[in-house]
N, C-alpha and C positions, 0 to 999 in steps of 0.2 A: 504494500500500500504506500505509494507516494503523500507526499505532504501537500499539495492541490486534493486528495480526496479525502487528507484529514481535515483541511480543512472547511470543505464543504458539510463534510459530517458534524462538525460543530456548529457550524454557524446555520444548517437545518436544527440541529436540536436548541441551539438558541431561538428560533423562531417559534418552533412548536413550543417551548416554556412560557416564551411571550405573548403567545395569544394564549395560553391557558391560561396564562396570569390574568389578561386580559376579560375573556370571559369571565372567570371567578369575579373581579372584580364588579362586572355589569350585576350578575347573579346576587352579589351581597349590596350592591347599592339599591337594588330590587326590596331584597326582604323586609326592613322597616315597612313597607307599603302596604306589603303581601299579609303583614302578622297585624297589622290596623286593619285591612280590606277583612279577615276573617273574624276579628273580634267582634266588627260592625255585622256582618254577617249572620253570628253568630246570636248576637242582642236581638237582631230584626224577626229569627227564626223563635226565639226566646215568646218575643212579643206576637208573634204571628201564632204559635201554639196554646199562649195566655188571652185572650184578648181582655182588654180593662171591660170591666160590667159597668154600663151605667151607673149613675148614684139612684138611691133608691129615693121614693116619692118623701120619705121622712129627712132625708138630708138638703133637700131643695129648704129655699128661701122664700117664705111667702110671697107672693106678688104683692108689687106696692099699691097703697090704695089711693085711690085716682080723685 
């Protein structure tokens, strides 16, 4: 192996580390986003499965008299 195909060989595997770097990095500026979007989600599904009951006829406030 000459030294033209070592050092093609490194400076391929330099690249391939550099875009993994790369993507990880996209991937982790992602997740803050991704771990809020699922909490909200999450709440929505919460409230979608509970729904609030109206208040009952004894919790109203009399109508004002006119």
């Amino acid at each position: 192996m000459d030294s033209t195909t070592l050092i093609v060989i490194i400076l391929a595997i330099a690249g391939v580390v550099t875009m993994a770097i790369y993507v990880l990095k996209g991937v982790l500026d992602q997740l803050p986003d991704v771990i809020k979007s699922a909490g909200n989600v999450r709440a929505e599904w919460h409230r979608f499965k509970r729904p609030e009951l109206p208040p009952s006829a004894d919790d109203r406030e009399p109508p004002p008299a006119a």
